[in-house]
matplotlib code that plots the C-alpha trace (Angstrom):
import matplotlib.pyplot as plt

x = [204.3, 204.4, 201.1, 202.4, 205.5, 203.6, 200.6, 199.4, 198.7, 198.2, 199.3, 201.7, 203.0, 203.1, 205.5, 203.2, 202.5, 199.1, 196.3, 195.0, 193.8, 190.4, 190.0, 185.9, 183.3, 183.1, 180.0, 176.6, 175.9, 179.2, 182.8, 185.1, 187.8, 190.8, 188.3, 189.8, 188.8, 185.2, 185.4, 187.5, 184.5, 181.5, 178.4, 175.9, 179.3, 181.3, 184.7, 185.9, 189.0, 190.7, 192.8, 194.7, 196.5, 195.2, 198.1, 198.8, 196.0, 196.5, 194.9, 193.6, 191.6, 190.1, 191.1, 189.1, 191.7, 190.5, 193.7, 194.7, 197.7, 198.1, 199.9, 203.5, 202.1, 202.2, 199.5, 197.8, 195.4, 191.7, 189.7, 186.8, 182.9, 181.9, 179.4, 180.3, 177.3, 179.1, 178.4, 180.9, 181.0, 183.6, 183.4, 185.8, 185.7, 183.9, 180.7, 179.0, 180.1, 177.3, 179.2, 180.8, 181.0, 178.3, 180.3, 183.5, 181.8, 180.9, 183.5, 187.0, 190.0, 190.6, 186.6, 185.7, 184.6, 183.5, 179.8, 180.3, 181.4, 178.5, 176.4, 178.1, 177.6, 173.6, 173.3, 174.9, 173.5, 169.9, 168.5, 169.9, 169.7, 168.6, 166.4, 169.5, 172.1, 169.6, 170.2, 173.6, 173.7, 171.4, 174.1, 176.3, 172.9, 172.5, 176.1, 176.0, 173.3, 173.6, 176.9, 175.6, 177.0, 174.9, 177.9, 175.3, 173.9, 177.6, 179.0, 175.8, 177.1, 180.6, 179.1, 176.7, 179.3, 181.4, 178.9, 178.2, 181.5, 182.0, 178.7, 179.8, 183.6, 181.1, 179.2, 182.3, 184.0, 181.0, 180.5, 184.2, 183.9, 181.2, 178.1, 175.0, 177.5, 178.3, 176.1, 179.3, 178.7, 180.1, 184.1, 186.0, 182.6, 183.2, 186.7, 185.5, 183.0, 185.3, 187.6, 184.7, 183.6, 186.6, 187.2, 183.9, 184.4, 187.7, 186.8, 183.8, 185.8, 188.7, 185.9, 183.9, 187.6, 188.3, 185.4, 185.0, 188.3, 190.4, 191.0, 190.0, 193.8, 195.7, 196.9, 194.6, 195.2, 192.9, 195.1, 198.2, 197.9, 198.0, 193.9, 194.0, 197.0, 195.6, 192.3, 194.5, 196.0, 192.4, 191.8, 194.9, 194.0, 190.1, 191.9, 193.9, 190.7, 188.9, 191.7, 192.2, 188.1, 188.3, 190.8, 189.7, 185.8, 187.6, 189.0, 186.1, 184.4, 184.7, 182.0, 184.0, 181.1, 181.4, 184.9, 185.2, 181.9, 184.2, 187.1, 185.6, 183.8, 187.7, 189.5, 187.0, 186.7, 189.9, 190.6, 188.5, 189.9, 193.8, 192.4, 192.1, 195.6, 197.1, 195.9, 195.9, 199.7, 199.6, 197.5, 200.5, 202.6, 199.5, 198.8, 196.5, 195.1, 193.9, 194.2, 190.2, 189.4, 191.8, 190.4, 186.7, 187.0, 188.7, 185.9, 183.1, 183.8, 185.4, 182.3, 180.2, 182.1, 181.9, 178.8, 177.7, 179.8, 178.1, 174.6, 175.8, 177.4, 174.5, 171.8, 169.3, 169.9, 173.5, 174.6, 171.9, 173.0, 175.9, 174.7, 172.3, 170.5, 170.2, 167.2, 167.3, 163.8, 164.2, 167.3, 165.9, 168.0, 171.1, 171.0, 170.2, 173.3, 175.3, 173.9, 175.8, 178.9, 181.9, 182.3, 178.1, 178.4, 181.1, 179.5, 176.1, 177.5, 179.2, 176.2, 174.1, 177.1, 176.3, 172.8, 173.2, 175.0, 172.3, 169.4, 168.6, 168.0, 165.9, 163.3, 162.2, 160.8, 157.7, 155.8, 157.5, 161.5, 161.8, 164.9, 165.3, 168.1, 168.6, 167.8, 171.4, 174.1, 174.7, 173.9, 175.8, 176.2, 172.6, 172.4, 175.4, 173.4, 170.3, 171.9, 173.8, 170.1, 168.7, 171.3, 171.3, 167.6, 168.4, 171.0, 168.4, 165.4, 167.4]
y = [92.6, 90.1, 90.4, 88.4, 90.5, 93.4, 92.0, 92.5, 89.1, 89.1, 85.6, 84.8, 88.1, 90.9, 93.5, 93.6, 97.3, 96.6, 95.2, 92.9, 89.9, 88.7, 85.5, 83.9, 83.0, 85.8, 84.6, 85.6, 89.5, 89.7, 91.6, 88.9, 87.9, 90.0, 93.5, 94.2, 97.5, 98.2, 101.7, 101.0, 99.1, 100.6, 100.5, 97.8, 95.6, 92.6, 93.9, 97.2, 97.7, 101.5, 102.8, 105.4, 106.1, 109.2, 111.2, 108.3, 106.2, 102.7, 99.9, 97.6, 94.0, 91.8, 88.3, 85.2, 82.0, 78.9, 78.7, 79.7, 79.3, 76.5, 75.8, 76.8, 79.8, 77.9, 78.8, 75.7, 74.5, 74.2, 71.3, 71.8, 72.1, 76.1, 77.9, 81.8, 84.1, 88.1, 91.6, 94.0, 97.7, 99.2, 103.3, 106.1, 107.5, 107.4, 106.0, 107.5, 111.3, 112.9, 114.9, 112.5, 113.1, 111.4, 110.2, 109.9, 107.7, 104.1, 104.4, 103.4, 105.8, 105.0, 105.6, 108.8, 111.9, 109.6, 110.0, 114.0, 114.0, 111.7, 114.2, 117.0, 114.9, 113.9, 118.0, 119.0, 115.9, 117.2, 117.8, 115.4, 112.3, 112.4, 109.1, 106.9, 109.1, 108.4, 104.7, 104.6, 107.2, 104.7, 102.6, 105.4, 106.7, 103.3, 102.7, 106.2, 106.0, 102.4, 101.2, 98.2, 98.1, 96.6, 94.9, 94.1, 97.8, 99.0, 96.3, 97.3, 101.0, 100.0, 98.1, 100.9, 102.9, 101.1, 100.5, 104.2, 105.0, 102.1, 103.5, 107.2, 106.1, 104.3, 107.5, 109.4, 107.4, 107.0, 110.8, 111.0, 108.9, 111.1, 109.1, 111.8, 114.2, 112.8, 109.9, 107.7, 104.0, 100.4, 100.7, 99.4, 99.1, 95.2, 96.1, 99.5, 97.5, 94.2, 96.2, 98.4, 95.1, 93.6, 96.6, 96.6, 92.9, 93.7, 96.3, 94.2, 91.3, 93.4, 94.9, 91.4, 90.2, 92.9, 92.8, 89.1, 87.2, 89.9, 89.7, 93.2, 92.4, 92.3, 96.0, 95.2, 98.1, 97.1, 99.1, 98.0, 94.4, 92.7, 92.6, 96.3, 97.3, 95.2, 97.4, 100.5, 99.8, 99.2, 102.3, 103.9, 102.0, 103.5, 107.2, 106.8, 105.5, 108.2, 110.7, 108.7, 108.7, 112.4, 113.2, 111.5, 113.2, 117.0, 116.0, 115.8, 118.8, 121.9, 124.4, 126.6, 125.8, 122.3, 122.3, 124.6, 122.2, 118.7, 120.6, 121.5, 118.7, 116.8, 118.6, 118.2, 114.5, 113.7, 115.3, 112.7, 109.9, 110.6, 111.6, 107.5, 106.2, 109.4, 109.2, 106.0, 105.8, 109.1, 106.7, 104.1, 106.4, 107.3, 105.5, 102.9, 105.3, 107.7, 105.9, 105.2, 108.7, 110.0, 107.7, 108.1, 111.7, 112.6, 109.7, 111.5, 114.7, 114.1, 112.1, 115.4, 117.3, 115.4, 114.5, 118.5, 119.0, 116.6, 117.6, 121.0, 120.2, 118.0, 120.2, 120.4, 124.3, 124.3, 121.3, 121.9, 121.6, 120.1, 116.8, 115.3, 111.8, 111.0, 109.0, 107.6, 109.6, 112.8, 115.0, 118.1, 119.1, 117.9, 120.0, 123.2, 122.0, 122.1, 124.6, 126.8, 125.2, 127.7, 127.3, 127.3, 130.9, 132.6, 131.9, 133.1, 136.8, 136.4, 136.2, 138.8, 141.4, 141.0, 141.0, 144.4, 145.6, 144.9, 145.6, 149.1, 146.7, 144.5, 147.6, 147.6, 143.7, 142.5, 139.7, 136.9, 138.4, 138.5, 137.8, 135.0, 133.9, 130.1, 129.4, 126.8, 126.6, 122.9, 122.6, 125.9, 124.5, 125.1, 128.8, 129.9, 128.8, 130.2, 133.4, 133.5, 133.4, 135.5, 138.2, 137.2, 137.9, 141.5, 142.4, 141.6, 143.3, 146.8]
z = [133.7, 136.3, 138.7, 141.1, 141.9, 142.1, 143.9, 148.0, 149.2, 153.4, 154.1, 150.4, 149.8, 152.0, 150.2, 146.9, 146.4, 144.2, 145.5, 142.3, 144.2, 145.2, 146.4, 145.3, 145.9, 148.4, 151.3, 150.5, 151.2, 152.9, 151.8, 150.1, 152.3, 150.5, 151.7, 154.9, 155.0, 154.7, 154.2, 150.8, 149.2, 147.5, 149.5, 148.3, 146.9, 147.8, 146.4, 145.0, 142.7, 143.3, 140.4, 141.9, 138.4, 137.5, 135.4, 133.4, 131.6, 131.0, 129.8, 132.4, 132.5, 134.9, 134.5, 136.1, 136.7, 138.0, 140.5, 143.9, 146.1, 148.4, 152.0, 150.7, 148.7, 145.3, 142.2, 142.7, 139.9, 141.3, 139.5, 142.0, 139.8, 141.1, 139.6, 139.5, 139.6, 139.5, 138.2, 137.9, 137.1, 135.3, 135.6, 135.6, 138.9, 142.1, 142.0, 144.9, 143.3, 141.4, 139.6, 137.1, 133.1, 131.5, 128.1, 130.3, 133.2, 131.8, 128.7, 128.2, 127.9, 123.9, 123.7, 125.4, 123.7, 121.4, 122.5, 121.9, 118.7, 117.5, 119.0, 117.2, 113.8, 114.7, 115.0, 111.7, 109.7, 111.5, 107.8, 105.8, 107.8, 111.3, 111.4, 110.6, 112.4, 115.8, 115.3, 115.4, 118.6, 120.1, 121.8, 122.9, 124.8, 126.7, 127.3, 128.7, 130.9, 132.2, 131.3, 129.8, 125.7, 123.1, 121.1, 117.9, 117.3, 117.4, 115.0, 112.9, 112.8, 111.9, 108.8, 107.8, 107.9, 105.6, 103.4, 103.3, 102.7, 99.4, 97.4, 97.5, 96.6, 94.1, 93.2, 93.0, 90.1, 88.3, 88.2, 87.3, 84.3, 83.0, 84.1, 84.2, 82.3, 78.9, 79.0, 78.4, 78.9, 78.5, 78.6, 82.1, 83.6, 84.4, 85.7, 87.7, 89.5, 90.2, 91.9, 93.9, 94.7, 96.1, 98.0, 100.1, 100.4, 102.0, 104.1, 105.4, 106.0, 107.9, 110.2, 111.2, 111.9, 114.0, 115.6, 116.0, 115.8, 117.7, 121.4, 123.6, 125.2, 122.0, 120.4, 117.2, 114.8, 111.5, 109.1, 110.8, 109.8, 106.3, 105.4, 106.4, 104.1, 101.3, 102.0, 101.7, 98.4, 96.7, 98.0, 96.1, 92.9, 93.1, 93.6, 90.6, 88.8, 89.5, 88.3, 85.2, 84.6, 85.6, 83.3, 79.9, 80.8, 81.1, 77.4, 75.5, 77.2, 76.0, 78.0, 80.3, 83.1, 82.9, 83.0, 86.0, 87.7, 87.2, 88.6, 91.6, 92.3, 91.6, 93.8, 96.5, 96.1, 96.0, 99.5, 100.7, 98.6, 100.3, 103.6, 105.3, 103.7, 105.6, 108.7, 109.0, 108.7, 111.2, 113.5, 113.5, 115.6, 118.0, 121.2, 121.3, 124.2, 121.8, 118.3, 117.7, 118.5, 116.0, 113.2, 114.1, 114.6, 111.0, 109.4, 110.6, 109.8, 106.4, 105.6, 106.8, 104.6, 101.8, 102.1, 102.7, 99.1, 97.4, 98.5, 97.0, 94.4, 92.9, 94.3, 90.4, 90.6, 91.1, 88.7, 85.9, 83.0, 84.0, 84.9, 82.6, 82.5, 78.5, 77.2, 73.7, 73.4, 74.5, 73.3, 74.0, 77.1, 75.4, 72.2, 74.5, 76.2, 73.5, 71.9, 74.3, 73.2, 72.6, 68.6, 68.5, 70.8, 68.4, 65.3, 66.2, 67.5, 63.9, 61.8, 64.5, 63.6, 59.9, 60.1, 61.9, 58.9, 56.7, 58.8, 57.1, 54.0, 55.6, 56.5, 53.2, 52.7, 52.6, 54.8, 53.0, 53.1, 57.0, 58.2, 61.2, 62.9, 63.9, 67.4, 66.9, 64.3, 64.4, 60.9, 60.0, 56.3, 55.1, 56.7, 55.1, 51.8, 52.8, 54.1, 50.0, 48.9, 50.4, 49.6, 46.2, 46.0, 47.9, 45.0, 42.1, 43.7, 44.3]

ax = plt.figure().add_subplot(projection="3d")
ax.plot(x, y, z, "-o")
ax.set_aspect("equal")
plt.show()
């Protein structure tokens, strides 16, 4: 849009219908020149700015140009040395009303509610992890109460965030590949972590450009340019990682529990895998207005959820023994885990079955003939034999 066409200038242009213009430096503790109507500004101010534009938002910015218009109304470059000394407030309504939303007052339209739903999260993540969740609702406190935004503790957020968000993708494909379950180790491991690696690096890299290298005017979407798509296809290749890890560990179990404990914790995972490459192509048909709340509102609350899940899911009581840490010099948890193994289960309600058969023989032994049955069958070879024996010796006694 044109300014100028639109623009009220007294002397230049008297049929503007917006009144953009302000004409500095403004005298000391007097209304700038362009404020011809003292009621309109904001007591204890030199200008004021009315946005009457209530039923449609829009993106608006102030713009500083060292020009002004001359004797025939021309923009006339101004070369003169001035030193501008200024403070202005940005806010969503009137100042003097008291009645104002706090979250809505000092934020932009794309970034309201934001400060709510961080709130909501520092409640549910009370529990788990309230000292760092205060941290990052820090800066929505100040720029709530003051206005004034503290541009490093939110870009530090963003980063936390993301590299919250690469270690459990991290966690996830490690437990899908059997680490803490089957004690498998060594194969892809280079490969797994080169591309884990590449796609933090990404993701880092697409947020400092974002945050750095982008300008507040421009309709910067991260996942909308190149970086952001590369970002997106790691993403894909981790998914399909994970299901391929997931896969080959469900093969070589064969407990019933542990089965139905990796499918669980599959189907849950992978809801949170798929749920950024979706809504960030929604997002692409969203308007800028109301884009970042989208994103950050499904981010938190999927990592909630997941987060909740895992907690759950990995909680000693529920996941014992289905996730357990080998050591070279300790196999005792591992054989009671297997010794619950399907084949191990059936054969052991065999042999009980046929030592109730012969238990009316048994009655009749002494001390040294009592008959025990093997805590495991894993070497089910040398009880059949021992079992023959001792019915052999049954046979020639009677």
């Amino acid at each position: 849009m044109d300014v100028w066409l639109e623009a009220y200038d007294a002397r230049c242009h008297d049929t503007g219908r917006e009144d953009f213009l302000r004409h500095i430096p403004c005298p000391v503790d007097q209304l700038c020149v362009d404020e011809d109507n003292p009621a309109n500004v904001i007591p204890q101010s030199q200008l004021t700015y009315a946005i009457k534009d209530i039923n449609n938002p829009r993106f608006w910015y102030l713009s500083l140009v060292a020009c002004g218009l001359n004797a025939s109304c021309g923009w006339q470059y101004s070369g003169d040395d001035i030193k501008v000394s200024y403070h202005l407030t940005l806010v969503n309504g009137k100042p003097p009303a008291k009645d104002h939303d706090f979250f809505a007052y000092h934020f932009s339209c794309e970034q309201q509610d934001v400060g709510e739903l961080v709130l909501v999260c520092l409640l549910l993540y009370f529990f788990l992890l309230l000292p760092l969740q205060i941290y990052a609702t820090y800066k929505m406190i100040i720029m709530g109460a003051s206005g004034k935004w503290v541009a490093w503790v939110a870009a530090a957020g963003q980063i936390c965030t993301l590299l919250c968000e690469a270690v459990f993708l991290l966690l996830l494909v490690l437990l899908a590949r059997g680490w803490s379950v089957t004690a498998a180790t060594g194969q892809h491991t280079v490969g797994l972590y080169l591309i884990w690696g590449s796609y933090t690096a990404v993701t880092l890299v697409l947020c400092t450009w974002n945050l750095v290298m982008v300008s507040p005017m421009e309709d910067s979407y991260q996942y909308g340019a190149w970086l952001g798509i590369f970002a997106l296809v790691l993403r894909g290749v981790l998914t399909v990682w994970y299901l391929w890890e997931l896969r080959n560990t469900m093969l070589i179990q064969h407990h019933p529990n542990t089965l139905h404990f990796l499918l669980q914790l599959g189907a849950a995972s992978l809801v949170w895998l798929v749920y950024l490459p979706v809504v960030a192509l929604v997002a692409l048909q969203v308007s800028p207005l109301w884009r970042p709340k989208l994103l950050q509102g499904f981010r938190y609350t999927a990592d909630f959820l997941a987060h909740v899940f895992m907690a759950y899911t990995l909680y000693p009581r529920q996941s014992h023994p289905y996730v357990i840490l080998a050591t070279p010099e300790d196999h005792c948890e591992e054989l009671d885990f297997l010794d619950q193994a399907p084949q191990v289960l059936h054969r052991r309600a065999q042999r009980l079955r046929r030592g109730d058969q012969r238990s009316s023989l048994s009655e009749g032994l002494g001390e040294n003939g009592d008959m025990r049955v093997p805590y495991t069958d894993l070497l089910d070879a040398e009880e059949t034999v021992q079992f023959e024996r001792f019915s052999g010796t049954l046979e020639s006694g009677g």
